[in-house]
C-alpha positions in Angstrom: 131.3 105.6 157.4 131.2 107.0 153.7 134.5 105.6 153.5 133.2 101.9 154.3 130.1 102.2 152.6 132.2 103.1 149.2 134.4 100.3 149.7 131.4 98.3 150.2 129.9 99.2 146.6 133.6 98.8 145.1 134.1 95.6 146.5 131.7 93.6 144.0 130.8 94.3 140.4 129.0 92.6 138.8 129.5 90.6 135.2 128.6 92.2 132.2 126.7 88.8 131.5 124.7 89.6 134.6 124.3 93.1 134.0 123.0 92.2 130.4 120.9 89.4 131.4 118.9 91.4 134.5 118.7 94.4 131.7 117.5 92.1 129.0 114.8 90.5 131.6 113.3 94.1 132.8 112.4 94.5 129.0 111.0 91.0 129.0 108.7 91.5 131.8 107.2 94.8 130.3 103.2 94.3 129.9 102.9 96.7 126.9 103.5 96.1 123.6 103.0 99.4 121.7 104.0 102.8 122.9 102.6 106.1 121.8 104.4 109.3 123.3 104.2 113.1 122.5 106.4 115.9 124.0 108.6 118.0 122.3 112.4 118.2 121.1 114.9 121.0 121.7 117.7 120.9 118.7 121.1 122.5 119.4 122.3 125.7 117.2 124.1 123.7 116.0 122.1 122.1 114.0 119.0 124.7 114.3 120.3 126.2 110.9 120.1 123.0 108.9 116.7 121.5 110.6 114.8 125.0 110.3 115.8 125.1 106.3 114.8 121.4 106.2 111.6 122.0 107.7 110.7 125.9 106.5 110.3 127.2 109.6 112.1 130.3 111.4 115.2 130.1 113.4 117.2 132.9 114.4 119.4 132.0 117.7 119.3 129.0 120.2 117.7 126.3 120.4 115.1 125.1 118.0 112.0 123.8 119.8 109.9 121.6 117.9 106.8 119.1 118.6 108.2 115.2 119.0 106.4 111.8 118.4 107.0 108.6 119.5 105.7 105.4 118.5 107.0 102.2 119.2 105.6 98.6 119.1 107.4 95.9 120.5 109.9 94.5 119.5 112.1 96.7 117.9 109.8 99.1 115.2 110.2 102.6 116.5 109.4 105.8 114.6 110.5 109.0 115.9 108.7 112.3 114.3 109.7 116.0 114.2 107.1 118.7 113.2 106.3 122.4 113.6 102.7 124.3 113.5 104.8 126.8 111.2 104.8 123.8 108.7 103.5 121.2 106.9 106.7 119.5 106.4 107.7 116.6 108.9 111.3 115.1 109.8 111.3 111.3 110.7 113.1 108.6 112.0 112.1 105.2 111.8 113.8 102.0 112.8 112.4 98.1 111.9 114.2 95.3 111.9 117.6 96.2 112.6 117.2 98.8 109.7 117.0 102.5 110.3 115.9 105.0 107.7 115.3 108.9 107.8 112.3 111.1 106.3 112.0 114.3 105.3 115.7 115.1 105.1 119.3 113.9 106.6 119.6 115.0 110.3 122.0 111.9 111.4 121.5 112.8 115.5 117.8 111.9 114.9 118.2 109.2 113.5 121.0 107.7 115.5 119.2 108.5 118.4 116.1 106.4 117.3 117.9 103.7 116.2 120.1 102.7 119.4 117.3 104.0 121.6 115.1 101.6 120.0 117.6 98.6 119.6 118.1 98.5 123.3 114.3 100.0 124.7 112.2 98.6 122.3 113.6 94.8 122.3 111.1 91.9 124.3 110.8 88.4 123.8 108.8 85.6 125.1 112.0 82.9 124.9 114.9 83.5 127.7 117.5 84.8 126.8 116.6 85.9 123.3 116.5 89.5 123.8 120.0 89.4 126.0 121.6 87.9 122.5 120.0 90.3 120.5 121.3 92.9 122.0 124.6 91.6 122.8 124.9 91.2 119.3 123.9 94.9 118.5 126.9 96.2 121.2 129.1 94.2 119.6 128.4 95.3 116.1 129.1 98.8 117.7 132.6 97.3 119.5 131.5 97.3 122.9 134.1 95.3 124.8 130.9 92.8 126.8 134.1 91.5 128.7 135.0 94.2 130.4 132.9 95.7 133.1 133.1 98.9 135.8 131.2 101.3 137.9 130.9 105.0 137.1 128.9 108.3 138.2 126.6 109.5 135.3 124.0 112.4 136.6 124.5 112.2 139.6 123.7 108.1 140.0 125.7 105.3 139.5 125.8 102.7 136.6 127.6 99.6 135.4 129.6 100.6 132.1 129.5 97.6 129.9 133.2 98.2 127.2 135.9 101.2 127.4 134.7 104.3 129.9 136.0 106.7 127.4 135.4 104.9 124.0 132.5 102.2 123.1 130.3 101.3 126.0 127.0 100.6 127.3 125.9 102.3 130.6 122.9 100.9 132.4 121.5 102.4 136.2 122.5 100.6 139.0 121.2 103.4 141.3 118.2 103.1 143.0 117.2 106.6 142.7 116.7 106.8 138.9 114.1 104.4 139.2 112.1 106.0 142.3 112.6 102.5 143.8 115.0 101.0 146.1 115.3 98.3 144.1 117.6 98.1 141.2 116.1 98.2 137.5 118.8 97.9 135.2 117.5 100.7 132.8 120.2 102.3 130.3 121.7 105.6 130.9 124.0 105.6 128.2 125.9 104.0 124.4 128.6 105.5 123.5 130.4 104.5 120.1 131.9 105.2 117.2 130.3 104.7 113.5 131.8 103.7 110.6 133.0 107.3 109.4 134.6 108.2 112.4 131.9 110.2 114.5 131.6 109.7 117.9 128.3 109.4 119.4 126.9 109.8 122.8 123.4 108.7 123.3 122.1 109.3 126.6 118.4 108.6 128.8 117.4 110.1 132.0 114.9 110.0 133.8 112.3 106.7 134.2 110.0 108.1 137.2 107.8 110.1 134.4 103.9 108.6 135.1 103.8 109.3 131.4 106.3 106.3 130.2 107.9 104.5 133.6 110.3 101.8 133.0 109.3 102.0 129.3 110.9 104.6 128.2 113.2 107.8 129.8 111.7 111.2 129.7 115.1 112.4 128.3 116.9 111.1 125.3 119.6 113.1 124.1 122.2 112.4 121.6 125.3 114.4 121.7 128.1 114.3 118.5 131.8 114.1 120.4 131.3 116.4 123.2 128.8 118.9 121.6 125.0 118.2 122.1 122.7 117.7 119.0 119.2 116.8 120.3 117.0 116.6 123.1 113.8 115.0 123.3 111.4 114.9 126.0 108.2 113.0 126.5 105.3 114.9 128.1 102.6 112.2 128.2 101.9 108.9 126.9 99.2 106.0 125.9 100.5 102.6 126.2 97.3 101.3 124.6 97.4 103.4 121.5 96.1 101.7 117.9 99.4 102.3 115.9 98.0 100.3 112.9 98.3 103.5 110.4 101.9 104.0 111.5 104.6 104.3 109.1 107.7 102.1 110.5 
């Protein structure tokens, strides 16, 4: 029965145009237009040593734990904040326009996280079909492949990969269960790509059943350099109605 029901799923994939335009209207049909989220943001040794020095705070082994702000207004200005109660100092990333910019010091994982995070969540438009281009454009600008299309497994749930499995793609939930729904929501779960001095990047979201953000936003954003993991940030609660006039984007 498995068997069947596999062959079932295999049977029909659907086009990247379809899988873009069904991810492009779930952002359309969002009813918020800022977003302001606090949780906190675990950074890998392997780049505790070079965030703690940055920031003046203490690090000895493991992961760095830090406080995390989010604030994003629709569409596409997102700032992304790193602080400590050991310190005044403050790391940012903010991203407006297309642009992306860094505060407080150069930790690329923060802001390459913030940046594709917020050219794919943080995108909405009135006209149809105007956030679809707009990010199709910004895949493309990252060679993603849009004509290719395939299934994989990505913790634990299915999603539609949008390029090359194993070198630029876009990965979007076609599972069910990542969206506490049985209906499918088309919500990324991962971009992988390369920049323009050879690093591979791996920016990943899980988890949009958190009361805090919903479809909005993932719980999870991680961002991993290659294979080795860089940053982790997690959203604990949320105010979809926050005044973000004094924000810096």
């Amino acid at each position: 029965m498995k068997a069947v029901l596999a062959a079932i799923v295999v049977a029909y994939i659907m086009p990247s145009y379809g899988v873009l335009k069904r991810f492009a209207s779930q952002r359309d049909d969002l009813s918020v237009s800022n977003l302001k989220a606090e949780g906190v943001a675990a950074v890998s040794p392997a780049l505790a040593k070079d965030v703690s020095s940055l920031m003046g705070v203490t690090w000895n082994s493991g992961e760095l734990m830090l406080n995390a702000s989010l604030s994003v207004r629709f569409p596409g200005r997102c700032r992304l904040e790193l602080s400590s109660p050991e310190s005044t100092k403050i790391l940012a990333a903010t991203s407006s326009g297309g642009k992306a910019k860094s505060e407080g010091g150069d930790v690329p994982a923060l802001l390459v996280g913030l940046e594709q995070a917020c050219s794919l969540l943080a995108q909405k438009a009135a006209e149809e079909g105007a956030t679809r281009d707009v990010v199709s454009k910004h895949l493309t600008s990252l060679k993603v492949d849009l004509k290719q299309v395939m299934l994989a497994r990505f913790y634990g749930s299915v999603s539609y990969v949008i390029g090359q499995k194993d070198g630029p793609s876009f990965w979007v939930y076609k599972n069910a269960a990542i969206a506490a729904s049985d209906k499918d929501k088309f919500l990324p779960s991962r971009l992988k790509f390369t920049d323009e001095s050879g690093t591979a990047w791996d920016v990943r979201f899980s988890d949009y059943t958190s009361q805090a953000t919903g479809e909005i936003w993932p719980r999870v954003l991680e961002v991993y350099k290659g294979n080795e993991a860089q940053l982790r940030v997690m959203v604990l609660n949320a105010n979809a109605k926050a005044d973000l006039s004094n924000v810096k984007f």
